[in-house]
C-alpha positions in Angstrom: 101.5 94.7 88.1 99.9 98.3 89.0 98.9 97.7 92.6 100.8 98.4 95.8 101.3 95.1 97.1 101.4 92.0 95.1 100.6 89.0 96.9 102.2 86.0 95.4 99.6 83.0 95.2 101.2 79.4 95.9 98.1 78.1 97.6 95.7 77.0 94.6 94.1 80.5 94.2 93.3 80.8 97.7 94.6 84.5 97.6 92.8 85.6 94.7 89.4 84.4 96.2 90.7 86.7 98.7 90.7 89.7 97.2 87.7 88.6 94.6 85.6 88.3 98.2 87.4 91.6 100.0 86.4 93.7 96.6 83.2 92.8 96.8 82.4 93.4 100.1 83.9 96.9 99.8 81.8 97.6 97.0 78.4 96.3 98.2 76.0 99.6 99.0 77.5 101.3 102.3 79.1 99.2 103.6 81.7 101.9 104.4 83.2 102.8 106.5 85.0 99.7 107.4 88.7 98.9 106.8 90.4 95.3 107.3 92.3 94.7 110.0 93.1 90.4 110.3 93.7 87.6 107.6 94.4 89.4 104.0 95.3 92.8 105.8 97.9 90.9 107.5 99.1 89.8 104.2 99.5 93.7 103.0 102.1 95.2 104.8 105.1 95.2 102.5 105.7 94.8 98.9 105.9 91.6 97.6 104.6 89.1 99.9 104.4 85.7 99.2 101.7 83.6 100.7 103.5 80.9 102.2 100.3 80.1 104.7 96.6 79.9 103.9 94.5 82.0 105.3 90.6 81.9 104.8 89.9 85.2 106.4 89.1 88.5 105.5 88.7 90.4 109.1 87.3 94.2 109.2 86.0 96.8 112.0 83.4 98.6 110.5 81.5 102.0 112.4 78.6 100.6 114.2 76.3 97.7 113.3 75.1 98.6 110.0 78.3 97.1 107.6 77.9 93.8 109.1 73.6 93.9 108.5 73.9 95.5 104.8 77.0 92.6 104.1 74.8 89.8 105.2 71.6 91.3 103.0 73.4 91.4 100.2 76.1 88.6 99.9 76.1 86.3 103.5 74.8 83.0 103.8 72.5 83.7 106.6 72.9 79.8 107.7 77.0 80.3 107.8 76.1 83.8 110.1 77.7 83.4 113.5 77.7 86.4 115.6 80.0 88.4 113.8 81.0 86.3 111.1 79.7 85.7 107.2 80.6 83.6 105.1 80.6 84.4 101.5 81.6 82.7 98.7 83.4 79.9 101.6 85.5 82.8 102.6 85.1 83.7 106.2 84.3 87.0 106.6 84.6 89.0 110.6 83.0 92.3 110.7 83.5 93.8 114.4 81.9 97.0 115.5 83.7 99.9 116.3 82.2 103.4 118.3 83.7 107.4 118.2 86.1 106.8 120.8 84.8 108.8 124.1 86.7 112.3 125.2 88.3 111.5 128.7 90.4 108.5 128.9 88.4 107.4 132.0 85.2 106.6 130.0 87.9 103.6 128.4 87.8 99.9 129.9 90.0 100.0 133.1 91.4 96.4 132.1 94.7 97.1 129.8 93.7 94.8 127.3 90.4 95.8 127.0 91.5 99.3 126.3 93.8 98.1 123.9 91.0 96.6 121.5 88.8 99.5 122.2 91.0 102.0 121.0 93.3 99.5 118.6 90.5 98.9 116.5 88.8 102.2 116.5 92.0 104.0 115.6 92.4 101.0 113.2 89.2 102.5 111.1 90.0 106.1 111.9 93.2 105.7 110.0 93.5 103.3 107.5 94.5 104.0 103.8 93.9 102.6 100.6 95.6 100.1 99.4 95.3 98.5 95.2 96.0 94.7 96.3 97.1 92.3 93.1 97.2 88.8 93.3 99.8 87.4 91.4 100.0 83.8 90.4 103.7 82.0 90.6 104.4 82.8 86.7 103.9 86.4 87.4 100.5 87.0 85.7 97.7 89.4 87.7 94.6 86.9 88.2 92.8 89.2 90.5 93.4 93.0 92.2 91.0 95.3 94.3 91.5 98.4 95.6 90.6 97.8 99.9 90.5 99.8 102.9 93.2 98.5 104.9 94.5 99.2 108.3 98.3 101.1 108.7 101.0 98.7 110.0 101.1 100.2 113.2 97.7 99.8 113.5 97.7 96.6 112.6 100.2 95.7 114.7 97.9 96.9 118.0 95.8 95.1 116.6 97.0 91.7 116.0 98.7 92.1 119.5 95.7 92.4 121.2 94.7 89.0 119.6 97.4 87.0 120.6 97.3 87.7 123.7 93.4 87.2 123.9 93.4 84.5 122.6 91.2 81.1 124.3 90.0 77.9 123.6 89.2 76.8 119.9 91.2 80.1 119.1 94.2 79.1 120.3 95.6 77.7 117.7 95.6 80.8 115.4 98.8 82.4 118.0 100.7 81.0 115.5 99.6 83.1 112.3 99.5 85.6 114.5 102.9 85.4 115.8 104.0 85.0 112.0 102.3 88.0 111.5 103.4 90.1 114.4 107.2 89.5 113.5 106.9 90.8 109.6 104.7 93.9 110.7 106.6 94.6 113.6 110.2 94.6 111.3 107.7 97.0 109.1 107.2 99.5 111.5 110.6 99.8 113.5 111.9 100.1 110.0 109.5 103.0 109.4 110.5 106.4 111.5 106.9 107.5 110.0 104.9 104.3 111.3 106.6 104.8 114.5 105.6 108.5 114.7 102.0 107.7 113.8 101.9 105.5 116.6 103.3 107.7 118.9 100.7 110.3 118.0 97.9 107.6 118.6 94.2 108.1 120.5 95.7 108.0 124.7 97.7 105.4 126.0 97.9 103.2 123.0 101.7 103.0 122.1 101.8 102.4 125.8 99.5 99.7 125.6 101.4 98.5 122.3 105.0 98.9 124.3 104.3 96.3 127.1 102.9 93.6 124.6 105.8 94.1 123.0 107.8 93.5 126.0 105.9 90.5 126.8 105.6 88.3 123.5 109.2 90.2 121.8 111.5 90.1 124.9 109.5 88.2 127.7 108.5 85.4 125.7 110.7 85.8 122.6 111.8 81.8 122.5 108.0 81.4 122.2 106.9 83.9 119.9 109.6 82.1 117.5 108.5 79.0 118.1 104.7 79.7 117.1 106.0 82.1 114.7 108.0 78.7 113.0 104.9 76.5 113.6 102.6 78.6 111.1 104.6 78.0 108.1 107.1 75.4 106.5 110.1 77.1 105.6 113.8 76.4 105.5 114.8 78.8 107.5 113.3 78.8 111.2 113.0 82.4 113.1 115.5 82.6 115.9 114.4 84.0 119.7 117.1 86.6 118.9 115.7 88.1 115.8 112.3 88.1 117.8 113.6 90.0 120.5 115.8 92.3 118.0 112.9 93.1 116.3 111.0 94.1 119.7 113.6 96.3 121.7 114.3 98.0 118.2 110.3 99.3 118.5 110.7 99.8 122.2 114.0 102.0 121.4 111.9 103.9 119.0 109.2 104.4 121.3 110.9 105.4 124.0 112.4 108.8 122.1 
């Protein structure tokens, strides 16, 4: 294995088709710039990772329109095109827009939430990274790997916060992938003094925007959080409220400094 993060593949090479799709969206003809952000960027944020849930998703924010229209001219299946979605190769592919973010904070949505997927996902694109992804099957063997734009944990983790908590209707289901989610990166970026620092440096009020979701879904609702966190996957060894809300006022301490 070469690549940063090896994803372990238990799910009948739903990973690799993953990273077979994500690699060739990144390469299609400008596409860039665009970075993930959801589903297999999720997946990434510390070395190894086994896939214990299936995801079908390959989620990006992308400067502007024009990522989205060149991905569905070259690879989408214009009947599978919902407003933001492709579908390529029966992966589901998001592409959300993303804009410069303005110079005075008061040309942001007043609405918290709002703000927080404004600037979330455009800081999202402004700094992600790199990442060589390998997809490793149980016996250890590489069957696929891709160099992607991804998203930074912290990033990632305004992110994903902003889609739990906006989450309605048919969506509501997916809290629980994205509680599983939000626990690991969360424990990846309290653990990181650089991750933290990052997101203390972010565009206006976004670690303050990040610090009361935290508060909400890590100490608020922390029995909850586990218990979607545990519905996600089958394992052993269910997640505790207490290692929920450890992992929250740990980031909140950090924060605060």
């Amino acid at each position: 294995m070469s690549g940063d993060v090896a994803l372990i593949d238990i799910d009948d090479g739903a990973v690799s088709r993953l990273v077979r799709t994500a690699t060739t969206l990144f390469d299609t003809p400008r596409f860039q710039p665009a970075a993930l952000v959801g589903g297999l960027a999720s997946l990434s944020g510390s070395p190894p990772c086994t896939v214990h849930r299936a995801t079908n998703d390959v989620d990006t924010v992308s400067e502007g329109a024009g990522p989205r229209d060149l991905a569905l001219q070259y690879l989408g299946d214009r009947d599978a095109a919902e407003e933001n979605r492709i579908e390529i190769d029966g992966v589901k592919v998001d592409v959300m827009e993303t804009w410069p973010l303005p110079d005075n904070s008061g040309d942001l949505p007043d609405d918290d939430l709002d703000r927080l997927f404004v600037v979330g996902h455009r800081w999202a694109l402004d700094s992600a990274t790199p990442v060589a992804i390998d997809a490793v099957s149980p016996a250890g063997s590489v069957v696929e790997s891709g160099t992607l734009i991804v998203a930074t944990v912290p990033a990632l983790v305004a992110c994903k916060l902003h889609a739990i908590a906006d989450r309605k209707g048919p969506s509501l289901s997916k809290r629980e992938s994205d509680a599983l989610d939000l626990v690991r990166l969360t424990g990846d970026l309290a653990g990181s003094e650089e991750s933290v620092q990052a997101l203390r440096s972010a565009p206006f009020d976004l670690a303050t925007l990040v610090a009361a979701q935290v508060e909400r879904w890590f100490i608020e609702d922390a029995l909850r959080t586990a218990r979607l966190a545990n519905a996600a996957v089958v394992s052993h060894s269910e997640l505790d409220s207490n290692t929920v809300s450890t992992v929250g006022r740990l980031l909140l301490e950090q924060l605060s400094e």
